[in-house]
KEGU-464537 format. One record per residue (C-alpha): x, y, z; residue in one letter. Coordinates in steps of 0.001 Angstrom, whole numbers, plus 524288, in hexadecimal, padded with zeros to 5 digits. Example, Ala and Ser with C-alpha at 12.3 -4.5 7.8 and 13.67 -1.06 7.14 Angstrom:
REM KEGU-464537
8300C7EE6C81E78A835667FBDC81BE4S
This chain:
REM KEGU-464537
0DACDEC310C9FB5X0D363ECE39CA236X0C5F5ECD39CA9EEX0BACAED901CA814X0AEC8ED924CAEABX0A3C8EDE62CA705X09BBEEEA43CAC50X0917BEF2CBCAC62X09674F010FCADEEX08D01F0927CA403X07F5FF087FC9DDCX087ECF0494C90A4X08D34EF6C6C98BEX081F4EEC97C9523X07DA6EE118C8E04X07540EE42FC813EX07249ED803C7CB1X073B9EC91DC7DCCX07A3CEC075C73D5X0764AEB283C7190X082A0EACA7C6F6BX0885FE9D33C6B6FX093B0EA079C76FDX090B8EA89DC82A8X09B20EADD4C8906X09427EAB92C97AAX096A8E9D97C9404X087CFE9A81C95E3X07E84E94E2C8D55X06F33E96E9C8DA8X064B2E8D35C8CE4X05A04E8DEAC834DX04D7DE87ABC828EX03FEEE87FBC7CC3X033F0E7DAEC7D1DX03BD2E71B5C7749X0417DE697AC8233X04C65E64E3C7A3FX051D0E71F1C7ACDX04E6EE74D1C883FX05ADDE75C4C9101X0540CE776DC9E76X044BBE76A2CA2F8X03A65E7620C9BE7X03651E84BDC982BX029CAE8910C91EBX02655E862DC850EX027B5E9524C8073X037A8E9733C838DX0413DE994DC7B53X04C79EA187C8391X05A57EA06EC8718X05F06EA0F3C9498X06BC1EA287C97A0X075ECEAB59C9F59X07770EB781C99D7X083FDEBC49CA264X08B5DEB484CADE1X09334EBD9FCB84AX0A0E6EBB43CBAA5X0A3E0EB3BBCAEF7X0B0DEEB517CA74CX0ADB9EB6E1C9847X0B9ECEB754C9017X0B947EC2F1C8673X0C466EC59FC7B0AX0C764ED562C7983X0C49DED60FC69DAX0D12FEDF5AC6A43X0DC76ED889C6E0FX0D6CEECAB6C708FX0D933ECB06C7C37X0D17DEC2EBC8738X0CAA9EC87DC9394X0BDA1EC558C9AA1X0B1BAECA6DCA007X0A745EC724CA999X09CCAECE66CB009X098B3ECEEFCBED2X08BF0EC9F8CC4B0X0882AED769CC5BCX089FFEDB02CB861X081FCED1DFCB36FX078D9ED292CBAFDX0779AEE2A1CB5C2X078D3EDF94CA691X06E1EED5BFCA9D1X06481EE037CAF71X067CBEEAE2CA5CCX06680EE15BC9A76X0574AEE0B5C9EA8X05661EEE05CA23DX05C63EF31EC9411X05225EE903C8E84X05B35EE278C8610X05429ED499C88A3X053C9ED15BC7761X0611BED6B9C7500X06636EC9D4C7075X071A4EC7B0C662DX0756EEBB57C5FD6X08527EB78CC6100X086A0EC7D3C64C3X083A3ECA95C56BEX0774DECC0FC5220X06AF1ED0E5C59CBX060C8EC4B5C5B1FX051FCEC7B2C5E64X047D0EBF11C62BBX0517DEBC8CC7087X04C87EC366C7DFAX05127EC3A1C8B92X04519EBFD4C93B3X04BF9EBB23CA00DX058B2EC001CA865X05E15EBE49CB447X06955EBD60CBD04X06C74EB044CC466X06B47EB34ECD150X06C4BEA513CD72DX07139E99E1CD5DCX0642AE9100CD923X05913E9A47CD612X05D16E9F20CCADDX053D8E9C37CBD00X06164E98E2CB56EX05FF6E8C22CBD13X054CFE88C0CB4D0X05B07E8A37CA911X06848E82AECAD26X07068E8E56CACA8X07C74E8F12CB536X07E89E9EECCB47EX085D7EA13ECC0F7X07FCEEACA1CC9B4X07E17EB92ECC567X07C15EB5AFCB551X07320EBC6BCAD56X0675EEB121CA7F9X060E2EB492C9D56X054FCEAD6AC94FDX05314EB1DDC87D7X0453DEAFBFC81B8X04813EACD1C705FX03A87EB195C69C0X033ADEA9EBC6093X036BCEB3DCC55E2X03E12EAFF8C47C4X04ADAEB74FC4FF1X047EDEADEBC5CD6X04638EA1C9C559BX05355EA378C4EF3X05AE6EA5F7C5A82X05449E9A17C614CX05482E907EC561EX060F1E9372C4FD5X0698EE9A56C5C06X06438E94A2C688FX0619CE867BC6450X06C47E831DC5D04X075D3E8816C67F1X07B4BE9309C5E56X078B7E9AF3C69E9X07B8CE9724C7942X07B35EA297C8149X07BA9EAFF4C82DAX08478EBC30C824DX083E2EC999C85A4X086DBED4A8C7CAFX08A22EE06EC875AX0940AEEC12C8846X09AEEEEAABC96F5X0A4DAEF24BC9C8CX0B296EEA18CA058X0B67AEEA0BCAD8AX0C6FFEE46ACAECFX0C532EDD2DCB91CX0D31AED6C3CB6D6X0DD6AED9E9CAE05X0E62AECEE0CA6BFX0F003ED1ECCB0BEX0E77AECC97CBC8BX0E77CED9ECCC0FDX0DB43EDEAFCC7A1X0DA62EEE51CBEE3X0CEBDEF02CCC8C3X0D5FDEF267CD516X0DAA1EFE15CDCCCX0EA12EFFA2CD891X0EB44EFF12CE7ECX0E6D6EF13CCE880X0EEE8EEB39CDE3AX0F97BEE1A6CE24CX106AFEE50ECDFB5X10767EDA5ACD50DX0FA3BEE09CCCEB3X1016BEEE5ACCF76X10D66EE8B4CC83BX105C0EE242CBEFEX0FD29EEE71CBC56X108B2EF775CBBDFX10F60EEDA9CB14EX1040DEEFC2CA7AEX103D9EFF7BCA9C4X111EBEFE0BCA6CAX11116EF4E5C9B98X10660EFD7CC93E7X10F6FF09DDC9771X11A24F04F6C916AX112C5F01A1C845BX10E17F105EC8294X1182DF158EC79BFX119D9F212CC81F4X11E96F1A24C8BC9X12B79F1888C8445X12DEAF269EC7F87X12E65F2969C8F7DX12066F3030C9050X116F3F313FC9A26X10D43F256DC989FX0FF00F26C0C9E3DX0F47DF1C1FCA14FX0EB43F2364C977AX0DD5DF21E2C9359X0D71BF2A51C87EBX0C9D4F2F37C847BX0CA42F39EFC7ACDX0C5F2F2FDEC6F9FX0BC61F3890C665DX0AE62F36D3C6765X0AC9CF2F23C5AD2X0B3DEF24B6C6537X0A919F264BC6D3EX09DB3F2556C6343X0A2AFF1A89C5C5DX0A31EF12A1C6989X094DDF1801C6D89X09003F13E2C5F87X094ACF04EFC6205X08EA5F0507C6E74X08262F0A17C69A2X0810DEFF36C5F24X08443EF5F4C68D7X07C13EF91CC70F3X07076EFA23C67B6X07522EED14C6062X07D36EE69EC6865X08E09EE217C65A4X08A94ED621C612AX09896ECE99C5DD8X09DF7EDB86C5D83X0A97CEDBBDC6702X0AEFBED9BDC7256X0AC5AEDF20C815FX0B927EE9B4C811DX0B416EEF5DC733CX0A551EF1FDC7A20X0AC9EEF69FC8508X0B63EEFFBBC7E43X0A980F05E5C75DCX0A25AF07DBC830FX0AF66F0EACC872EX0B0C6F172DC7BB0X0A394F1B1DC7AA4X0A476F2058C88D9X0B23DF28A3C867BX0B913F215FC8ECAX0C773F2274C9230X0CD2DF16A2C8AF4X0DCEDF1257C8CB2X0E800F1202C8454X0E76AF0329C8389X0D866F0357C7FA2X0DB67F0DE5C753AX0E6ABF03ABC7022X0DAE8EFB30C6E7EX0D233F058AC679EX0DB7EF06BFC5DD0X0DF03EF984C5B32X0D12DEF2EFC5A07X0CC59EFF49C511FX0D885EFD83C4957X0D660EEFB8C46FCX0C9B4EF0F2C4436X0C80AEFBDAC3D67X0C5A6EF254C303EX0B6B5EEBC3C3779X0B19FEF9B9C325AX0B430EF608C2406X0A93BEE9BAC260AX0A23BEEEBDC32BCX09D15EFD06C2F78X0927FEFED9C3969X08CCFEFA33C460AX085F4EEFDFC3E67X09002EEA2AC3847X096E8EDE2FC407AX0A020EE409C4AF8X0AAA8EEBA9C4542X0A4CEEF91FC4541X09D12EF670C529FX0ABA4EF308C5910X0B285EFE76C52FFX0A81DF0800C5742X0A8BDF0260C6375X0B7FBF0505C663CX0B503F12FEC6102X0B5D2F12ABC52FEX0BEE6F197EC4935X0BE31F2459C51E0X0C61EF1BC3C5C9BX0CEF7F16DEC51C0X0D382F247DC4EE0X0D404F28B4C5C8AX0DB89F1CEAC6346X0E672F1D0AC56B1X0E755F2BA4C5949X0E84BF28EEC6707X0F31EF1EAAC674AX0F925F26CEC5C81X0F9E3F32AAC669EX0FFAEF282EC70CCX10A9BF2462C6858X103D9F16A9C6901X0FF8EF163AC59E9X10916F1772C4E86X1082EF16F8C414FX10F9EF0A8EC3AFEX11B33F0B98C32C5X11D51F0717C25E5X111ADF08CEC2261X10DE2F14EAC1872X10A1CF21FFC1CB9X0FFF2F2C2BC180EX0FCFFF3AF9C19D3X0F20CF3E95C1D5FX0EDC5F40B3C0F08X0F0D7F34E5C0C2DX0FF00F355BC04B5X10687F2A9CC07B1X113E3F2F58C0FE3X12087F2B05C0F7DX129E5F3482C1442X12FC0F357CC230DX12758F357BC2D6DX126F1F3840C3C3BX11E42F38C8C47B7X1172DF432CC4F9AX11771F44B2C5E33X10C76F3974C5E24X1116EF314FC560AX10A10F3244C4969X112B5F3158C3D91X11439F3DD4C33FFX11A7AF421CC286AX127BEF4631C28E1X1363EF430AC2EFDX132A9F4E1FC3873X1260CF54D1C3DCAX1229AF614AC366BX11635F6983C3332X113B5F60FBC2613X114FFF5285C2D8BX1092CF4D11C2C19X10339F41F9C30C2X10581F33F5C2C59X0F975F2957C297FX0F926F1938C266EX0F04EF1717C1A8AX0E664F10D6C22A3X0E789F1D66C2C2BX0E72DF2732C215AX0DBA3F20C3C1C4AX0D35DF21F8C2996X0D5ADF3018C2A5FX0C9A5F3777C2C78X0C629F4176C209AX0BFCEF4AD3C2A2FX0C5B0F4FBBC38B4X0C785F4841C4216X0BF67F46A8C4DD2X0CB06F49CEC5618X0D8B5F4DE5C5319X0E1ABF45F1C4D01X0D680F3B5EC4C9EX0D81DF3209C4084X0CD99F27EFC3B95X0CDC5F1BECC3E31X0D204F1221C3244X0D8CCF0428C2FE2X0E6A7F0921C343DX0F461F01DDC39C5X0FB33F0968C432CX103E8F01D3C4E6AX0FE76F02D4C5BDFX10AC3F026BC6418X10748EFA91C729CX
């Protein structure tokens, strides 16, 4: 199983708000109390208190995460030192009421008032409260007003255990700290083991020999791309942006923040994470029927966030241009304006099915229904760029 530590590396790597959740993923449950002893779970505190107090984040612990695109499993943890940061800057961005309920919907009438990191074992004020947060956790104590808002979240949330600790809603860069093959990706290639070199070269091997390239006899290169179009970019920015103003809420996973933060910088991303892009915006391209804004539930946030219909178009065109992307057959065909074809066909140097047994200067292109259908009815942002739309092609590994 793969193991990623979770880092700072920008200004864009931070918490923005704090969930109050019924399962934590920390494992650790906070105490509440307020004037009536019955309810008290430690000593007696003044009449006035109504708060939560609780561990916000614990260092070195292993928190099992699901990737949201192939279901696979991996897990995360952050250092002592980490936490310690996202602590600080969470006070210094004054984010103290940022509170969500369940990561869905924002909650008012909930403040930070006290945090701090345990520093030792004996002297520490988590004692007090009878929590066992090893060293180096982040203790909060949230203060619930006595407004219409606070009074619901303590009466109907807090009380009747519907809620039992907290979570933290943050976009973190992932750090492979160890691959599924045991193999350490972080070390010099001159201090792997001869087993670990074996092993690595195995993999390079194995995804070589799935490029189709590979078995016409051409050159195959380790490549990375970044000339996705801006509207890539922008869409990515313009998830963060919401997020950051209204936080994910249930909305995805870790690897879909990440890949937005990634996008939204132009970064270089690989042939395998392009694979990806394609996929998930394939499959999902049907959320935007229900979810046609940032407002509405997830779909549209998530989308955005993995670049939009402009990364649809671009990663189909790209793995088109790879020979990785083909059109299926058996299923019926369409020029461009829109007649349905039936006659021979072939393909062009990339691939890309046309009219006629043979190439010649009236071959035209060939389209799926659903493909003809997302055509764009004015130019493209970039050559040979196609809009994105609900469309079946056959990704070849």
């Amino acid at each position: 199983m793969k193991l990623f530590e979770l880092t700072i590396e920008d200004n864009s790597d931070e918490i923005f708000a704090i969930s109050l959740v019924e399962n934590p993923a920390i494992q650790s449950d906070f105490f509440y109390f307020n004037q009536q002893k019955e309810i008290v779970n430690f000593a007696e505190i003044d009449k006035d208190a109504r708060k939560l107090v609780g561990a916000i984040l614990i260092p070195d612990k292993k928190i099992l995460r699901i990737d949201e695109d192939d279901n696979s499993e991996y897990e995360v943890f952050f250092s002592k030192s980490t936490v310690a940061k996202l602590a600080q800057n969470y006070l210094k961005n004054k984010y103290v009421d940022r509170t969500t309920l369940e990561h869905d919907k924002k909650i008012k009438g909930l403040s930070l008032v006290e945090s701090w990191i345990k520093e030792s074992k004996l002297n520490d004020k988590s004692n007090i409260y009878g929590l066992n947060a090893p060293l180096g956790s982040w203790i909060g104590v949230f203060q619930i007003d006595r407004t219409t808002e606070g009074d619901d979240i303590w009466n109907n949330y807090v009380k009747t255990g519907k809620v039992k600790g907290f979570s933290i809603e943050a976009l973190l860069s992932h750090k492979l700290i160890k691959a599924s093959s045991q193999i350490d990706l972080e070390k010099h290639i001159e201090e792997l083991s001869e087993n670990e070199v074996n092993v690595l070269l195995g993999q390079i091997k194995a995804i070589i020999r799935k490029d189709k390239r590979y078995g016409k006899g051409q050159r195959v290169e380790m490549e990375s791309y970044s000339d996705y179009p801006d509207g890539v970019k922008g869409n990515a920015r313009a998830a963060l942006k919401y997020a950051n103003d209204n936080g994910w809420g249930s909305c995805g996973t870790p690897v879909g923040k990440q890949r937005a933060n990634q996008l939204a910088k132009g970064e270089s991303i690989s042939l395998d994470t392009i694979k990806r892009m394609y996929s998930f915006l394939s499959r999902h391209a049907g959320d935007l029927e229900s979810s046609k804004g940032f407002t509405d539930g997830c779909g549209y946030l998530m989308y955005m966030a993995w670049g939009g219909k402009s990364a649809l178009s671009w990663s189909r065109n790209k793995l088109r241009e790879l020979g990785l992307l083909e059109l299926k057959e058996g299923v019926p065909h369409y020029t461009k304006d829109g007649k349905l074809y039936e006659g021979p066909t072939h393909k062009d140097s990339e691939g890309r099915l046309m009219s006629g047994k043979v190439h010649s200067e009236v071959s035209r292109y060939l389209y799926h229904k659903e493909e003809l259908e997302a055509l764009p009815s004015i130019t493209s942002t970039y050559p040979g760029e196609i809009a994105s739309g609900s469309i079946s092609p056959a990704l070849i590994d």
